[in-house]
Structures are given as structure tokens and as C-alpha cells.
N, C-alpha and C positions, 0 to 999 in steps of 0.2 A: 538232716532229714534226707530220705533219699528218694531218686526219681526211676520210675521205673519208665525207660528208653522204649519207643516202638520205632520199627524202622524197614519199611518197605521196600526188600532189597534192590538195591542198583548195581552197586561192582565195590570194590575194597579201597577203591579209592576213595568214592565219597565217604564209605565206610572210617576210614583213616582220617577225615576232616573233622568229622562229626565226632568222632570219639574225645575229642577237646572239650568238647560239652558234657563230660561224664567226670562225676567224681567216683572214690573209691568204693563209697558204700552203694550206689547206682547197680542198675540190672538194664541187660538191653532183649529186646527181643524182637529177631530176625525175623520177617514172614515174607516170602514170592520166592520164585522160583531162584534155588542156589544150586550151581554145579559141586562135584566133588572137589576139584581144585581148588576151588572157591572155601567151599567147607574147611579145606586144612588151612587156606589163609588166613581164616576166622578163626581157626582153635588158637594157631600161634601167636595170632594177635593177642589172643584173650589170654592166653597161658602167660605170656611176658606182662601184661600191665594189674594182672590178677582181678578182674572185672567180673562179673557175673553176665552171664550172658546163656541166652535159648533161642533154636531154632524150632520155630514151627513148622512141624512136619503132619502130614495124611496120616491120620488114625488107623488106616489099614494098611499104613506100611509098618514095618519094622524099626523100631527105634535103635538107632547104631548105638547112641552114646546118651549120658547123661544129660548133655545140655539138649536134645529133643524133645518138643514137648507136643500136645497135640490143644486141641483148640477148649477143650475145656481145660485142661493145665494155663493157657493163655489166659481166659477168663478169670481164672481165679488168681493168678498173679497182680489182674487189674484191679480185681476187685479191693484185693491185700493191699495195697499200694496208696498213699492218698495222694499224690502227685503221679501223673502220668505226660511224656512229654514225645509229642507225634514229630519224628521226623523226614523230610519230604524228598 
């Protein structure tokens, strides 16, 4: 069964602790403020371990890439999901 991850960002560190608690079928999804550096951190992380993973980004910006989602895209991700697991 799978859990869809929320995770109010910090830095890639805790990011990297917390990803231990993610199985393969799992989604995680990003929300607060992420720098660009940050951002490709996240891609590569996500691209090697093959994870599903979304940032929640401003409706009125410009979505760069596919894993961007805006807050009704988040909504509904929760909704889809019946396990949801907040991490702090």
C-alpha cells in the first residue's frame, strides 16, 4: 500500500534521513520555501532512488518541470491517497 509523504522543507539533509521511511511505491511532496540548488539536489536524489516525488510551487509562477504541482494538484494527490504521513 502506499504512503503519500508531506514534508515541510528544511535542507537535504533531513531530507536524506527521512527518505528511509519511503518505500518504492511511496510519493513525497515538498512544500516551503526551496532554493534552486536545493531543487537539483532533490531531482538527483529522486532520479537515483526512482521515488515519486512533487514540489509545491505558486500558481502564478511558471511550472519548470513535471514534478511542480500547485495546491490544488496537492489537494488532490491527498485526497487519492488513503494513507498520508506528515513529516516534521
Amino acid at each position: 500500500m502506499s504512503t503519500l509523504h508531506l514534508y515541510h522543507w528544511e535542507n537535504t539533509v533531513g531530507l536524506k534521513h527521512r527518505i528511509k521511511l519511503m518505500n518504492q511505491e511511496d510519493s513525497l511532496v515538498i512544500y516551503g520555501h526551496v532554493t534552486e540548488a536545493e531543487l537539483n539536489a532533490i531531482q538527483g536524489i529522486f532520479t537515483r532512488i526512482g521515488i515519486n516525488w512533487y514540489l509545491v510551487n505558486n500558481p502564478n509562477e511558471p511550472h519548470i518541470n513535471d514534478n511542480c504541482i500547485n495546491h490544488d494538484d496537492w489537494l488532490k494527490l491527498i485526497i487519492s491517497n488513503q494513507n498520508c504521513f506528515a513529516w516534521k
